[in-house]
C-alpha positions as CSV (number, residue, x, y, z in Angstrom):
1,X,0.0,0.0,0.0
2,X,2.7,2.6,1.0
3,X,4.6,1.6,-2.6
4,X,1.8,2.2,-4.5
5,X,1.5,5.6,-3.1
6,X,5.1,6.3,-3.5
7,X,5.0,5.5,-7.1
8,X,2.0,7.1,-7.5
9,X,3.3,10.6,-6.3
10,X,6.1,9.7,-8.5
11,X,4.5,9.4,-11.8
12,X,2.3,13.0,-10.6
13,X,5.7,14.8,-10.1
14,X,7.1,13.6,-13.4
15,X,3.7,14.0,-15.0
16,X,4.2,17.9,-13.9
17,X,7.8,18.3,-15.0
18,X,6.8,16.9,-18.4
19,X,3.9,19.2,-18.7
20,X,5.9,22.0,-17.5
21,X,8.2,21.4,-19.7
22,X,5.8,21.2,-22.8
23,X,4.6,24.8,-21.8
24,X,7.9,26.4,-21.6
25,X,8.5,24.7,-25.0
26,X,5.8,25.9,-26.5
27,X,5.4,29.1,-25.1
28,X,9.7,29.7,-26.2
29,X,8.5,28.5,-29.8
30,X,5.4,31.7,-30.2
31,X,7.8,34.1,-30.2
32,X,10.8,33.4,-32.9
33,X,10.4,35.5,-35.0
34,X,10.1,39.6,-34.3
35,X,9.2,42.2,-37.0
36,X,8.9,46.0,-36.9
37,X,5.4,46.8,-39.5
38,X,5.0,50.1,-40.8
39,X,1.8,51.4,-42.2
40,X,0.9,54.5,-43.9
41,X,-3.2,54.8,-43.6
42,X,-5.0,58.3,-44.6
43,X,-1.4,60.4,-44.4
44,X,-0.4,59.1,-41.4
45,X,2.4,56.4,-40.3
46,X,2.6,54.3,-37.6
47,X,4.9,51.8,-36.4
48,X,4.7,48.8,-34.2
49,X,7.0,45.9,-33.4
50,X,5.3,42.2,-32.6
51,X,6.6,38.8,-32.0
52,X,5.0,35.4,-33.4
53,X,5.7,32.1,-34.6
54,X,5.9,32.7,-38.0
55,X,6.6,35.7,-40.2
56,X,2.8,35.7,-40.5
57,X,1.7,36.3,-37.5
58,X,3.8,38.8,-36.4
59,X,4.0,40.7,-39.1
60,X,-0.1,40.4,-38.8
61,X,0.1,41.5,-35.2
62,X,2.2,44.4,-35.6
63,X,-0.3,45.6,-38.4
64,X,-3.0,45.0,-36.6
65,X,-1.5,47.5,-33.6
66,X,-1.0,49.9,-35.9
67,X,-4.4,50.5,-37.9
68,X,-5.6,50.3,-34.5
69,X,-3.8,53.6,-33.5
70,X,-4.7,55.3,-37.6
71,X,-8.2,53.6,-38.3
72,X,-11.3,55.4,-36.5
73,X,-14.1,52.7,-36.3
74,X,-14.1,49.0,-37.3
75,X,-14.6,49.6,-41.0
76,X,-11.3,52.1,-41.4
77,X,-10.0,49.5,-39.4
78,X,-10.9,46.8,-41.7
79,X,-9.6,48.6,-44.6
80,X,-6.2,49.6,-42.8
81,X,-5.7,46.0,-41.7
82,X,-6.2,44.9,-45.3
83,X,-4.1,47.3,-47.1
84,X,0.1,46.6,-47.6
85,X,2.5,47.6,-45.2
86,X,4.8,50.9,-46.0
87,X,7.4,48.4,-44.4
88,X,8.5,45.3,-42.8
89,X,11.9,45.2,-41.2
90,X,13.0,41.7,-39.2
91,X,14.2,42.4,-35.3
92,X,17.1,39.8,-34.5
């Protein structure tokens, strides 16, 4: 009975580290690649750095902050978010 519950507390703790483990891994993984996005909307420029996993999504985040600072209302925004960055520079 006292085995059982040693091995038992045993396979919790490595159960923990492993999923510890997967979380750092995953969380280290998110943030590879860094880009600075410039975007010109309506005569004005803003620029924004973001990190994400793939040139894609950061370069998709950092657009996204910046038509969020030019656009006024969700359908500027939608046309700001949709237009082509001034610039794109990689961080790193």
């Amino acid at each position: 009975m006292a085995v059982s519950k040693i091995r038992m507390r045993l396979i919790m703790v490595l159960g923990a580290m492993v999923l510890f483990g997967v979380l750092a891994y995953s969380t280290m993984q998110q943030n590879q690649n860094e880009y600075e996005v410039c975007v010109n909307f309506k005569g004005y420029v803003h620029c924004a750095k973001a990190k994400g996993a793939t040139v894609q999504d950061a370069t998709h985040a950092a657009q996204a902050i910046d038509c969020e600072m030019l656009a006024n209302g969700r359908d500027e925004n939608m046309v700001c978010n949709s237009s082509q960055p001034a610039k794109v520079t990689k961080i790193n």
